[in-house]
NUDOKOL-192175 format. One line per 2 residues: number of its first residue (from 1); their letters; for each residue x, y, z of N, C-alpha, C. Coordinates in steps of 0.2 Angstrom, whole numbers. Example, Ala and Ser with C-alpha at 12.3 -4.5 7.8 and 13.67 -1.06 7.14 Angstrom:
BEGIN
1) AS) 66,-28,39,62,-22,39,66,-16,39 ~ 64,-11,35,68,-5,36,64,0,39
This chain:
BEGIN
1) XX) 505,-428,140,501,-427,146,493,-426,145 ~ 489,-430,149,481,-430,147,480,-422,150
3) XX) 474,-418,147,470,-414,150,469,-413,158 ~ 466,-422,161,464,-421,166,472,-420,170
5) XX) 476,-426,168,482,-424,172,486,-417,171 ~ 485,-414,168,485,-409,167,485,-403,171
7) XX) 479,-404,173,476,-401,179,474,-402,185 ~ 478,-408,186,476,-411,192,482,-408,197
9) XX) 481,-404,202,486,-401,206,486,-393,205 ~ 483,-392,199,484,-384,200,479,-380,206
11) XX) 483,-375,209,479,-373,214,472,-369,214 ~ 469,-371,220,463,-370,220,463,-359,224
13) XX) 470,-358,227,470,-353,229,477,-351,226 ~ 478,-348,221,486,-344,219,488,-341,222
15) XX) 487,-335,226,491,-331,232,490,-337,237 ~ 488,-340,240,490,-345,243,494,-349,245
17) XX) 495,-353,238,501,-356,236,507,-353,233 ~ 506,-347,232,513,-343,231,515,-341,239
19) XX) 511,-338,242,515,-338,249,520,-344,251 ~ 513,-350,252,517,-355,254,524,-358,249
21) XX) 524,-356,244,531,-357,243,536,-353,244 ~ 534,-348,249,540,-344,250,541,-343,257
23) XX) 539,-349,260,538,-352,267,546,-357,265 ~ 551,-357,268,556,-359,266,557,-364,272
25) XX) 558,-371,272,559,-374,280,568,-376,281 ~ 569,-374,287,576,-373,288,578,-380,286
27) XX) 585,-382,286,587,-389,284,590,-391,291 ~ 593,-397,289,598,-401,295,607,-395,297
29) XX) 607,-394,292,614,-388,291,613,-380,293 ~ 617,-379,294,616,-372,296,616,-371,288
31) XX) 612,-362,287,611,-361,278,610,-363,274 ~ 606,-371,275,602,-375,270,593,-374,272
33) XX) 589,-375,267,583,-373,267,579,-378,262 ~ 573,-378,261,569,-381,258,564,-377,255
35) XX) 559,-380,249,553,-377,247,552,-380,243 ~ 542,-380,243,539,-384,240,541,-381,231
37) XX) 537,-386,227,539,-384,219,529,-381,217 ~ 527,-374,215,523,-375,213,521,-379,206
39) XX) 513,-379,206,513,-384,201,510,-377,193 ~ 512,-381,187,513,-378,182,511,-384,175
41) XX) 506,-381,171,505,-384,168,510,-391,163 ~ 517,-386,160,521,-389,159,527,-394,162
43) XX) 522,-395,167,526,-400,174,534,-397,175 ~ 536,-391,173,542,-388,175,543,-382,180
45) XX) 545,-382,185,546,-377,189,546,-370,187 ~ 544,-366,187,544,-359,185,548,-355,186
47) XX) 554,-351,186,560,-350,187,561,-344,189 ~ 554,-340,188,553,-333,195,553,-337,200
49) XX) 548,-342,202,547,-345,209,556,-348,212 ~ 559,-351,209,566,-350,209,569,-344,211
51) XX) 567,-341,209,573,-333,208,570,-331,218 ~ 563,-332,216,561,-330,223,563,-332,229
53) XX) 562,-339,228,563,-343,234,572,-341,235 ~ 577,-341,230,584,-341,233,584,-336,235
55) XX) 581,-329,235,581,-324,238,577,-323,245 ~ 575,-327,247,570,-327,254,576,-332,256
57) XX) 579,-338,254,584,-342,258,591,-336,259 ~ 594,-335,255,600,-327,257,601,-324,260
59) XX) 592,-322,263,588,-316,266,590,-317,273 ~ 589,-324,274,590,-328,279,595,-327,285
61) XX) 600,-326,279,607,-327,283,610,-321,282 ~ 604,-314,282,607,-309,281,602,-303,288
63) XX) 608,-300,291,602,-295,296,598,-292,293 ~ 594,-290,298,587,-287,294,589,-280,291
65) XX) 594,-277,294,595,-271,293,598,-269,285 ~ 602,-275,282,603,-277,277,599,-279,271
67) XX) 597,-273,268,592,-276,261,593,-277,257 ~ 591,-284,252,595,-284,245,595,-278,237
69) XX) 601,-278,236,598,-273,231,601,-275,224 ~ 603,-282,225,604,-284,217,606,-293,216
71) XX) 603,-295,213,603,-304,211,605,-305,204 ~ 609,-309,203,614,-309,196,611,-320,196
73) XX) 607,-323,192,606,-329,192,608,-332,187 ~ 610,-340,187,609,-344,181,604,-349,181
75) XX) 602,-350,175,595,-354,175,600,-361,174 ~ 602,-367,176,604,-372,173,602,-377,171
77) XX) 596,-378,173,592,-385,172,584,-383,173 ~ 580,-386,169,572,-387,171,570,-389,178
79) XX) 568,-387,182,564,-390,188,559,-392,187 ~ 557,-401,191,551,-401,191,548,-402,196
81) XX) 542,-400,195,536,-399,199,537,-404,205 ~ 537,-411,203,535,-414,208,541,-416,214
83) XX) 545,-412,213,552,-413,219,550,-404,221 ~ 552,-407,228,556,-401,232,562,-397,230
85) XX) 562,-393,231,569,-388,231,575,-387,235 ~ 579,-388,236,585,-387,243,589,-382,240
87) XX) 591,-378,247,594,-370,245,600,-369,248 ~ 605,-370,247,612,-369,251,615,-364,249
89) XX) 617,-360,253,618,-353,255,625,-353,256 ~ 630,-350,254,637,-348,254,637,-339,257
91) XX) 641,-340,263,642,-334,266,648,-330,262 ~ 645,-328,258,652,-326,252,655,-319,256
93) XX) 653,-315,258,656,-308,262,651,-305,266 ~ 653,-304,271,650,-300,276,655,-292,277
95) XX) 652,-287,275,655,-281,276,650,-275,281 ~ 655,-270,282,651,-264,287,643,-262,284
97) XX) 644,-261,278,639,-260,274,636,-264,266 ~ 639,-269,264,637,-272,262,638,-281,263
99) XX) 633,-286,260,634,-291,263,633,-295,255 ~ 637,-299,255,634,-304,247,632,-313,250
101) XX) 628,-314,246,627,-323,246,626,-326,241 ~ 630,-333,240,630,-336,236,623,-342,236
103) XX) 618,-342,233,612,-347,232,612,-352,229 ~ 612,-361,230,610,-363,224,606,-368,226
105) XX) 602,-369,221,595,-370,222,595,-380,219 ~ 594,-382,222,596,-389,218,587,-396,219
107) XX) 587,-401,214,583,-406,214,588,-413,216 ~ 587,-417,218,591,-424,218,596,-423,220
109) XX) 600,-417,223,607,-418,222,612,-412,217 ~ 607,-410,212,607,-409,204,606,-400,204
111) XX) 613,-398,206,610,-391,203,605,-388,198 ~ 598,-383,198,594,-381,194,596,-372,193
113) XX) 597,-369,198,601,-361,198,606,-361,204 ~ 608,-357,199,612,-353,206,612,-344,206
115) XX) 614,-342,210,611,-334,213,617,-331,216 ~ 620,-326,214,621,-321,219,618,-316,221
117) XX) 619,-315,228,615,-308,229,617,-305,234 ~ 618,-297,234,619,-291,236,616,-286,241
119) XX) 616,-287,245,615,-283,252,617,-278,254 ~ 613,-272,257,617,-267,259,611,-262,264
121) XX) 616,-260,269,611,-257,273,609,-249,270 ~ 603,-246,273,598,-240,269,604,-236,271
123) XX) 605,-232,264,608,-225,263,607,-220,263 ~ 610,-213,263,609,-206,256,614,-206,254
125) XX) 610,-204,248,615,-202,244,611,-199,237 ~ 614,-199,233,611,-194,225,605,-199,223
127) XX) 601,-195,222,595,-198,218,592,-197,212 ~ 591,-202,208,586,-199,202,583,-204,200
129) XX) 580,-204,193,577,-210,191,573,-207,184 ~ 574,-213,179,569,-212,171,562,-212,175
131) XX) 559,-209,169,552,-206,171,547,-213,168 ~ 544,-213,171,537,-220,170,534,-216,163
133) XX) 535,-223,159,529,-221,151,524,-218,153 ~ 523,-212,150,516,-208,151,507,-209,148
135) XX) 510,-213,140,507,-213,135,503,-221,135 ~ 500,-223,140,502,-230,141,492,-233,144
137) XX) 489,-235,144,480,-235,144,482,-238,153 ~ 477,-236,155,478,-238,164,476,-246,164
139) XX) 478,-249,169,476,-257,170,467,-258,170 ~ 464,-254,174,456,-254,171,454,-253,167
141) XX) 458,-252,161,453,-251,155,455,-255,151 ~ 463,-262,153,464,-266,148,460,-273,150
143) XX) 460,-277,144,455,-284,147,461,-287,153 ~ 456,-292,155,460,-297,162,463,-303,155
145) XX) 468,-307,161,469,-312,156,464,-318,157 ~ 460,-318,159,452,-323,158,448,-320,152
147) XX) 449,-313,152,446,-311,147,448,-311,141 ~ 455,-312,141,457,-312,133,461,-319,130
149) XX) 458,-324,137,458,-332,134,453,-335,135 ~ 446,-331,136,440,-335,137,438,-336,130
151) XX) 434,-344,132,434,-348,127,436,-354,126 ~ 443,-354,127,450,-359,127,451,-363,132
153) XX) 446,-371,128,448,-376,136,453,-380,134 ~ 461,-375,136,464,-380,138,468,-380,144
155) XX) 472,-385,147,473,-384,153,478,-376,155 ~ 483,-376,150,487,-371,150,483,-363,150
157) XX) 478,-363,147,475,-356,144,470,-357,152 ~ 468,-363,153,465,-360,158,471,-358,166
159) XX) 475,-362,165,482,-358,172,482,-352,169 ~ 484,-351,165,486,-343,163,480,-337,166
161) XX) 474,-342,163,468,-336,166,465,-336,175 ~ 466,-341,179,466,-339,182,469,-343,187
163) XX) 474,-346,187,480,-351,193,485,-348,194 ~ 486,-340,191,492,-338,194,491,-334,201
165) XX) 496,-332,201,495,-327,208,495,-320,208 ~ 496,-318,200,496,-310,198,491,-311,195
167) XX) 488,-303,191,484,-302,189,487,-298,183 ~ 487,-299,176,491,-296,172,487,-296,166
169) XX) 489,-288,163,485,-286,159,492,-283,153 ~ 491,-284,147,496,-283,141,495,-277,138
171) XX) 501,-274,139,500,-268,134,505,-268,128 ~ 504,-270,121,495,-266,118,492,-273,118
173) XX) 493,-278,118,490,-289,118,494,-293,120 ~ 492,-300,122,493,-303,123,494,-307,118
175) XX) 499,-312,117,504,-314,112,503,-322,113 ~ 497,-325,115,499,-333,117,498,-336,108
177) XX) 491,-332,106,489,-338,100,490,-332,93 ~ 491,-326,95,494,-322,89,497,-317,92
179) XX) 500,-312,88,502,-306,87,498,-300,83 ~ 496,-298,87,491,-294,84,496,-283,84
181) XX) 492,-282,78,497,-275,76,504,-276,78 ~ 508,-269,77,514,-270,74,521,-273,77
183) XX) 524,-276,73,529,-280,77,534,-276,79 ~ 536,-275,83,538,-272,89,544,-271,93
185) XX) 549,-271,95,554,-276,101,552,-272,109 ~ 546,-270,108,544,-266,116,536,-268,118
187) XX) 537,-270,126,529,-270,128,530,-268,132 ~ 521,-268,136,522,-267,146,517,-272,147
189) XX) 516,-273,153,514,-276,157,510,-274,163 ~ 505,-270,164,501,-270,171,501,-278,175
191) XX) 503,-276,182,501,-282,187,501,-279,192 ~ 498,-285,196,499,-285,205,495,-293,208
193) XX) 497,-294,213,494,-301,214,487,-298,215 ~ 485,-306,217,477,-307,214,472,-307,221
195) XX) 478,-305,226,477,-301,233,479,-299,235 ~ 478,-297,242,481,-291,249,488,-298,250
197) XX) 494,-294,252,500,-297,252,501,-295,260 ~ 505,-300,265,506,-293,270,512,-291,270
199) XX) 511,-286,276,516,-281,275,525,-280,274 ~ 525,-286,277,533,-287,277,537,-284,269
201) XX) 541,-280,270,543,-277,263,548,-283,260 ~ 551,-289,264,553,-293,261,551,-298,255
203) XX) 542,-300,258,538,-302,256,540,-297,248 ~ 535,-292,250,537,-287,243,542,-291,237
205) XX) 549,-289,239,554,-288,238,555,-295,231 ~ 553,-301,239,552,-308,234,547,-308,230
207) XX) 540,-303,229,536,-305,223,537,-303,217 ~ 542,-295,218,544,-294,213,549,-299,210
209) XX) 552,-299,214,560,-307,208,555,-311,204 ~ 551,-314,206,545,-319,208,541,-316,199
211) XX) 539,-311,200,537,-306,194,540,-305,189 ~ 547,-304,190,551,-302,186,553,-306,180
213) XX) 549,-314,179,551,-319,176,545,-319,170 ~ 541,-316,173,533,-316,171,534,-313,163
215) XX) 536,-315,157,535,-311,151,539,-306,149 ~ 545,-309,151,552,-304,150,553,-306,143
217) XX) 553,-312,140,557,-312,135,551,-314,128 ~ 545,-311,130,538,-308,125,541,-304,120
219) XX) 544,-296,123,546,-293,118,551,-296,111 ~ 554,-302,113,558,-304,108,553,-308,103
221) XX) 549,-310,104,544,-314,100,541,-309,96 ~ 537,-304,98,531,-300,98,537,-294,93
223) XX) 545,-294,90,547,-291,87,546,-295,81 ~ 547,-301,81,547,-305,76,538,-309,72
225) XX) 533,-308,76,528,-309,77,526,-315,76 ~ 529,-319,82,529,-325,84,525,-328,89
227) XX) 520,-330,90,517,-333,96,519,-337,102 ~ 516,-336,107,519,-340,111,517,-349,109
229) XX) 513,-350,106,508,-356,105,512,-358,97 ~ 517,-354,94,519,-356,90,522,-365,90
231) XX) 521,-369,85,523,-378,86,531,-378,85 ~ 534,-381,92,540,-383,89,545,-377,92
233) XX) 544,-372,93,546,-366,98,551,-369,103 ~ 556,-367,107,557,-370,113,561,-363,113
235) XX) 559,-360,120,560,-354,124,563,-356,130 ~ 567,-353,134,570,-355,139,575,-351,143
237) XX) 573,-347,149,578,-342,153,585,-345,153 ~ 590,-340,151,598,-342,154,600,-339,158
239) XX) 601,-333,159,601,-327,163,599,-323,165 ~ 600,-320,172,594,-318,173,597,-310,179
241) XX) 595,-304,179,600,-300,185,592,-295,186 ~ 594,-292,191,590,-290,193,592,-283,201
243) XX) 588,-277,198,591,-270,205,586,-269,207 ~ 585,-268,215,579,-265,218,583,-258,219
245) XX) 578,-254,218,582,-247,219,577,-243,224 ~ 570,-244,225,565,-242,229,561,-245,232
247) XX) 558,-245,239,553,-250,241,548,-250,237 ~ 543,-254,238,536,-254,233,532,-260,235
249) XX) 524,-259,232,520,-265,235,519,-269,228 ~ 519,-275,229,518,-280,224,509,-281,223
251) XX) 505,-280,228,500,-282,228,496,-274,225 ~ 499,-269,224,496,-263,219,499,-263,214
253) XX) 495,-259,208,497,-258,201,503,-259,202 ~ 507,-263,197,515,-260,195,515,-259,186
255) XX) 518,-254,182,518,-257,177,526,-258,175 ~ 525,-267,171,533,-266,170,535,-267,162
257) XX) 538,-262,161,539,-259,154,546,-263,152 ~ 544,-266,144,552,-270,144,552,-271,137
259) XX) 557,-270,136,561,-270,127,567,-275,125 ~ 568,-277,120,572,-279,119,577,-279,113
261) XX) 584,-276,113,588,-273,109,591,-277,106 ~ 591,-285,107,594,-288,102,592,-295,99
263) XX) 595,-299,96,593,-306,96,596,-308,91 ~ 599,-315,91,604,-318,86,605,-326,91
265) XX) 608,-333,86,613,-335,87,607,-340,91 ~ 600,-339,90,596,-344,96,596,-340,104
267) XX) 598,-334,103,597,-330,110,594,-324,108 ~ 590,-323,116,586,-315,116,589,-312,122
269) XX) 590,-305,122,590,-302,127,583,-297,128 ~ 580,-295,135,576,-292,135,577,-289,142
271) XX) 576,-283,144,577,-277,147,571,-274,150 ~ 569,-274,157,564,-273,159,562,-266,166
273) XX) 560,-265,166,559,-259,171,553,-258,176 ~ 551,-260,181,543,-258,188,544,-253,188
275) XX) 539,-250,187,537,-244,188,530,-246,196 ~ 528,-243,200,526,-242,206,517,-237,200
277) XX) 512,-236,203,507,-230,199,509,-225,199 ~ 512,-222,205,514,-215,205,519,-214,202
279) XX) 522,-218,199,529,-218,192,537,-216,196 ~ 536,-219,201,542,-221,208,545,-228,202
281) XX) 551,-229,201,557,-233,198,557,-237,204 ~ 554,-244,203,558,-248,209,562,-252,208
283) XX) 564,-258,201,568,-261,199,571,-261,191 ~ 574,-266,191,576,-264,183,579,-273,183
285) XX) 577,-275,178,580,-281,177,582,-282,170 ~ 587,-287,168,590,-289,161,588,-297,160
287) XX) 586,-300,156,586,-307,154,586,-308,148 ~ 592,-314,148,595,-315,141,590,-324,142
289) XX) 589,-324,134,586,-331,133,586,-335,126 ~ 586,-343,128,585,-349,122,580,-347,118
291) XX) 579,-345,112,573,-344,107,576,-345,102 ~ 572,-354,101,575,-358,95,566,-361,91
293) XX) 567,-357,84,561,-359,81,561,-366,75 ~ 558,-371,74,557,-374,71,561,-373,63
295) XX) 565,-378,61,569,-375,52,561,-379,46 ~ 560,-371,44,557,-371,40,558,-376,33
């Protein structure tokens, strides 16, 4: 793929067109939906924007009074850009207080995920939660990512810097063209989109899944001090799970802190946690992934 085609289709407004893909249009069947594919350098669909969109089709066919509080995905195939999406929805349980659905997300016919997801009406009950890293530099005092790929015309480095819909800042670096200080199996990630979101806490709900995709599986490389721009690499999400456990806004600081305890066999696992600024716990997610490097 040339440069220009490269770039041609990336959006001129990110929080824009992250909205509009989560603008879902009903189908001809009851519990079938649609959505656009944003556009992506690597002309492959992005598989937060998946995770999201099955989560908003679900949502659908769930009362309001019922909120999700857990999605279990499989990634099975690359999505590309240039198709739509169709979302068919399995009423898997309706209960007094909890509700489950089946998602799956397809191109041409051709399964790309599928999604379970867990609902449940607001509770009391016991409360606690790990405490937010203390020891950690605030999102203003780290560079932006235009800052720490200015320079670099290429099309990729330019989406990175500014065609997403978040604003994301690396704690301790950024890993695209090296690894800088010590190899690790732990990062964080300051974020928030790149505007004012409204207020629907659904909306919310969706940008964190949507985020949740964003640099999960960094800490597996960044142990091994491996680049993301490294020749010949092929990275790729298998699974994916994910808990809301508190409300929270996507469009303020989040920092999400994430480790990874293992790796073998051509797979990573990596383990992730939102924290909210005021160190409020809102999710936690696991994602196991293909990281298969070039034989030396």
């Amino acid at each position: 793929m040339t440069d220009d085609a490269a770039r041609e289709g990336a959006p001129d407004d990110p929080l824009d067109d992250f909205l509009r893909a989560l603008r879902l249009t009903p189908g001809a069947l009851a519990d079938e939906f649609a959505g656009p594919s944003q556009w992506m350098p690597n002309a492959r669909v992005f598989g937060g924007q998946v995770l999201a969109q099955s989560l908003v089709a679900a949502s659908a066919t769930v009362p309001a009074e019922k909120v999700v509080h857990s999605m279990h995905a499989y990634f099975l195939r690359a999505g590309k850009i240039e198709l739509p999406i169709e979302f068919h929805v399995d009423r898997s349980h309706d209960g007094r207080s909890f509700a489950s659905r089946r998602t799956e997300a397809l191109q041409g016919g051709v399964p790309i995920m599928t999604t379970m997801s867990s609902f449940q009406t607001i509770d009391e009950g016991l409360s606690h939660a790990d405490a937010m890293p203390d020891d950690l530099p605030n999102p203003e005092a780290l560079p932006t990512m235009a800052d720490a790929l200015a320079g670099i015309d290429h099309p990729a480095a330019q989406f990175w810097a500014h065609g997403r819909p978040f604003d994301i800042r690396h704690v301790p670096s950024p890993l695209f063209l090296r690894v800088e200080g010590e190899h690790m199996a732990h990062q964080a990630l300051w974020m928030k989109t790149v505007g004012r979101l409204p207020d629907d806490p659904a909306i919310h709900r969706a940008a964190l899944a949507y985020a949740s995709d964003l640099g999960i599986l960094e800490p597996i490389l960044r142990r091994h001090g491996v680049a993301l721009s490294r020749p010949g690499m092929k990275i790729a999400s298998l699974d994916h799970a994910m808990w809301w456990h508190r409300e929270g806004r996507a469009d303020e600081w989040l920092l999400y802190a994430m480790e990874s305890p293992t790796a073998q066999g051509g797979r990573g696992l990596s383990t992730g946690r939102f924290f909210d600024r005021s160190g409020q716990l809102l999710a936690s997610v696991a994602q196991e992934g293909m990281v298969r490097l070039p034989q030396v």
